[in-house]
ChimeraX commands (.cxc) that place a marker at each C-alpha (Angstrom):
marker #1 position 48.02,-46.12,-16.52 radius 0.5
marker #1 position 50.72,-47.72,-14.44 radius 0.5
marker #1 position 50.35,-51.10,-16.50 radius 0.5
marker #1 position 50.84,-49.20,-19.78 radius 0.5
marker #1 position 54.23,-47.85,-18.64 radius 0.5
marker #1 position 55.63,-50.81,-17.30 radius 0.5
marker #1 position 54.48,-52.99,-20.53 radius 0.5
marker #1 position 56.21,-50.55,-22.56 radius 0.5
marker #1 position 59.07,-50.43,-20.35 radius 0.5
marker #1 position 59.54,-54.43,-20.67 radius 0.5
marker #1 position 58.75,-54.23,-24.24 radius 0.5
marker #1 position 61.51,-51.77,-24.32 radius 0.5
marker #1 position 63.48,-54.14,-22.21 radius 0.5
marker #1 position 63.11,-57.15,-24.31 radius 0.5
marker #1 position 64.02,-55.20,-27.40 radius 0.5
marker #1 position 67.21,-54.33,-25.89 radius 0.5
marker #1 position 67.87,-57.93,-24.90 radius 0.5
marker #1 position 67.29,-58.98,-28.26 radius 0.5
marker #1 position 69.60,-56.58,-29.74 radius 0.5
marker #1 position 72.17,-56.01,-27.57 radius 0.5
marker #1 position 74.72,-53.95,-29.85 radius 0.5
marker #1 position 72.44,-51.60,-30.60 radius 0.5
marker #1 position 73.53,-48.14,-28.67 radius 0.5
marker #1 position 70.81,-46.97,-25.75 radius 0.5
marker #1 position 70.47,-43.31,-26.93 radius 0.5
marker #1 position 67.10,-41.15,-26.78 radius 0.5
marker #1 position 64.71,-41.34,-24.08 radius 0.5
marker #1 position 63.58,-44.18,-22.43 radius 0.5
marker #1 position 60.20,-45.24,-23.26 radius 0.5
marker #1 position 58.50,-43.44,-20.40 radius 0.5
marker #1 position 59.64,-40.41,-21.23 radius 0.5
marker #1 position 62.81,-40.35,-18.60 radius 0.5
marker #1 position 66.39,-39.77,-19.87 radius 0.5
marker #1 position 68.92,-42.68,-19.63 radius 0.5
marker #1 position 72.21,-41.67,-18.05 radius 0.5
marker #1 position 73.76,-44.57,-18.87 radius 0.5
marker #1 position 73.30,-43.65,-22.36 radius 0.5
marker #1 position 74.48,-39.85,-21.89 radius 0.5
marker #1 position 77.26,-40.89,-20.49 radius 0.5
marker #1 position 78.49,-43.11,-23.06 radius 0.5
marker #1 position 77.76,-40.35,-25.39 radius 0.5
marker #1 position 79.42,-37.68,-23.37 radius 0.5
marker #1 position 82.79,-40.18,-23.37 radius 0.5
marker #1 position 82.01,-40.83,-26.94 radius 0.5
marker #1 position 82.35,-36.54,-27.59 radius 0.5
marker #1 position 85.09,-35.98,-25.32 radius 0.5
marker #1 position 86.60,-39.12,-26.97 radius 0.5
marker #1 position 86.35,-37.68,-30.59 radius 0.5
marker #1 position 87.16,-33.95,-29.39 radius 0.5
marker #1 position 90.37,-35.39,-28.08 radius 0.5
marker #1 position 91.36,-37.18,-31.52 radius 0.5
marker #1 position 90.21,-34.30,-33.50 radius 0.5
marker #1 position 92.92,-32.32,-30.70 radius 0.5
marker #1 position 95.45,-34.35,-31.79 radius 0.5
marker #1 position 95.08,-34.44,-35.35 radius 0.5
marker #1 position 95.48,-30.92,-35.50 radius 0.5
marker #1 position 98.59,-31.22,-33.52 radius 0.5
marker #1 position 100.00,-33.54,-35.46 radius 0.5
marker #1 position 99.14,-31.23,-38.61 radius 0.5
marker #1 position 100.64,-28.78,-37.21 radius 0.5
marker #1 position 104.35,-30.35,-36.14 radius 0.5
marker #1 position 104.12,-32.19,-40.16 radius 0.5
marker #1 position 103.77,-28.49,-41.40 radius 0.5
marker #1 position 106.36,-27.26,-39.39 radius 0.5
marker #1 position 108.69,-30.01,-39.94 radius 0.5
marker #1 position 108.03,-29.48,-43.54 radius 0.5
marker #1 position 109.13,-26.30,-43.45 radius 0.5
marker #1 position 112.35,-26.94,-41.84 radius 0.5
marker #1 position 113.09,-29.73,-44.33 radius 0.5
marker #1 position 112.48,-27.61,-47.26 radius 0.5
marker #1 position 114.81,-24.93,-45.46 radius 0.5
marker #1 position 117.38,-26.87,-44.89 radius 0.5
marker #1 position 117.63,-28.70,-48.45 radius 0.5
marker #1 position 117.22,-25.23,-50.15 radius 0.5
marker #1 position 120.46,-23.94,-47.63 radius 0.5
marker #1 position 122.37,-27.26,-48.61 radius 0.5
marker #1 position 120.69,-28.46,-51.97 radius 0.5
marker #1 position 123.66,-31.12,-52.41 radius 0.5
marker #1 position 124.06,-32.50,-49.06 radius 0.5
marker #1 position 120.89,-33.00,-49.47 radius 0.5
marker #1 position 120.39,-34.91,-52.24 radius 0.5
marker #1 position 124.13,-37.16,-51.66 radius 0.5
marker #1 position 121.94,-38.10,-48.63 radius 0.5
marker #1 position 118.76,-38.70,-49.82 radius 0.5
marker #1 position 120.88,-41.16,-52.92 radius 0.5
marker #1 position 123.17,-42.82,-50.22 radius 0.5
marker #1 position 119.78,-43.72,-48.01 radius 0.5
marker #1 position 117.92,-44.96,-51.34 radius 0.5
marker #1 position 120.95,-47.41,-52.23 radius 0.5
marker #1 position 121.42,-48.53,-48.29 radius 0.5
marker #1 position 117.48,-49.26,-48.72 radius 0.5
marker #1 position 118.09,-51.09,-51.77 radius 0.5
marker #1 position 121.05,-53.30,-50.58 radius 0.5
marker #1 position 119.46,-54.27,-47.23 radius 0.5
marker #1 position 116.08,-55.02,-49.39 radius 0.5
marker #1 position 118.03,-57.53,-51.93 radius 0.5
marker #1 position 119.61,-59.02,-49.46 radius 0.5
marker #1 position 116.31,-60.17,-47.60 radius 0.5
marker #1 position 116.91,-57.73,-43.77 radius 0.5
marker #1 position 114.48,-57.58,-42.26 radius 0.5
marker #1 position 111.85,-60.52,-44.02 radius 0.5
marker link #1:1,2 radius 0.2
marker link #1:2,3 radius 0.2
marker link #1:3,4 radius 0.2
marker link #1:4,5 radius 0.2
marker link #1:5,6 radius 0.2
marker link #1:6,7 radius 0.2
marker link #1:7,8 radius 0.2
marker link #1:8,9 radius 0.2
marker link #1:9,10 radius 0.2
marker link #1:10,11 radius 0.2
marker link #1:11,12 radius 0.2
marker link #1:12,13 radius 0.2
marker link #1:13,14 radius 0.2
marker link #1:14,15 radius 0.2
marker link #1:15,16 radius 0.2
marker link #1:16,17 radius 0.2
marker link #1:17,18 radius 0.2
marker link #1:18,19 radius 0.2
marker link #1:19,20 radius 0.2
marker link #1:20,21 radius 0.2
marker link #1:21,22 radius 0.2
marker link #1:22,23 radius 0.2
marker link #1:23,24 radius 0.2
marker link #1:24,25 radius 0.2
marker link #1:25,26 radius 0.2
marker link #1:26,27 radius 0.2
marker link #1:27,28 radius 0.2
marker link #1:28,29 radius 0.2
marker link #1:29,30 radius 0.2
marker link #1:30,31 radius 0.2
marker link #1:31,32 radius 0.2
marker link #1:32,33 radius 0.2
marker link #1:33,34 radius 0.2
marker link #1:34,35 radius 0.2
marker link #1:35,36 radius 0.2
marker link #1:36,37 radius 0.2
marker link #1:37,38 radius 0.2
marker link #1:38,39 radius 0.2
marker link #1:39,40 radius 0.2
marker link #1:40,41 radius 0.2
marker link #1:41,42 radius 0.2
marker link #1:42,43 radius 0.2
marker link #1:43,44 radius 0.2
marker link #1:44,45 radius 0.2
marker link #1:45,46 radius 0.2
marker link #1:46,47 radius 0.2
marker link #1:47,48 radius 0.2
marker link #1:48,49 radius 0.2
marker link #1:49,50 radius 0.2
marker link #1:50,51 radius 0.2
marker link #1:51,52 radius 0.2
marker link #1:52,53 radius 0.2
marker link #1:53,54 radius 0.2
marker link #1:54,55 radius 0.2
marker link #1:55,56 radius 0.2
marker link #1:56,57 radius 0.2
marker link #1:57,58 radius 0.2
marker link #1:58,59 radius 0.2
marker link #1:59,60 radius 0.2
marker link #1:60,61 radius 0.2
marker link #1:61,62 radius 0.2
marker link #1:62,63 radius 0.2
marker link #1:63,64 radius 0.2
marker link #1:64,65 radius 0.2
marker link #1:65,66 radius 0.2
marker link #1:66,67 radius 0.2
marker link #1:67,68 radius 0.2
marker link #1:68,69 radius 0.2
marker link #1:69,70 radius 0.2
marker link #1:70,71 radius 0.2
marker link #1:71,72 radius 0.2
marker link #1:72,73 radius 0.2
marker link #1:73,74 radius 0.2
marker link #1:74,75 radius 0.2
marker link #1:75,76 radius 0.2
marker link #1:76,77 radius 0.2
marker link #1:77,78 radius 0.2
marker link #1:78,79 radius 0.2
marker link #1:79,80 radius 0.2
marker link #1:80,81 radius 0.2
marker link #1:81,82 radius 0.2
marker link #1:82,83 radius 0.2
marker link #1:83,84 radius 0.2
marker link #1:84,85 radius 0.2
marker link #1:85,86 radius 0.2
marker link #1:86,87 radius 0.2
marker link #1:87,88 radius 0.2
marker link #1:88,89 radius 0.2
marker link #1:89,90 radius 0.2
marker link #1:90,91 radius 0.2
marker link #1:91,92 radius 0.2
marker link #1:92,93 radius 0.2
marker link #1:93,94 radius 0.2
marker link #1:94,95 radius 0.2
marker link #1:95,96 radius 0.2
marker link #1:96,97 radius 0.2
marker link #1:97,98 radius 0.2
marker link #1:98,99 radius 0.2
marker link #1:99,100 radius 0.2
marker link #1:100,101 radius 0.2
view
């Protein structure tokens, strides 16, 4: 019985050799979790629940920056818009003239 598990333990082994970027995830071949494996997939989670944190942050401060935008341009509709032309031809002169290439 012991033989069995070990040969199927190297097996596993030597398929994990062979294919070394392949993730370790699921039991092992005896039966026996791999904590190597849950941890990697417990960073992975905490990983992606930490980006999916920030993303909605980041949402959230676009949204309320658009809000203030649209605020402000609807309080001072042409203040707004001398700026927003002025910007567009300072854009256009420093892109003919080659800044920044």
């Amino acid at each position: 019985m012991a033989t069995q598990t070990t040969s199927a333990e190297l097996a596993a082994l030597r398929a994990e050799l062979a294919n070394p970027a392949a993730p370790c995830v699921g039991p092992a071949p005896d039966g026996t979790k791999r904590p190597a494996a849950d941890a990697a997939l417990a960073e992975r989670n905490e990983s992606e629940s930490q980006i999916e944190q920030f993303l909605h942050e980041l949402q959230a401060a676009l949204n309320d920056a658009t809000e203030g935008a649209e605020s402000v341009i609807a309080e001072h509709p042409i203040p707004s818009v001398s700026a927003a032309f002025l910007l567009g031809l300072s854009v256009g002169w420093l892109a003919a003239r080659g800044v920044g290439s």
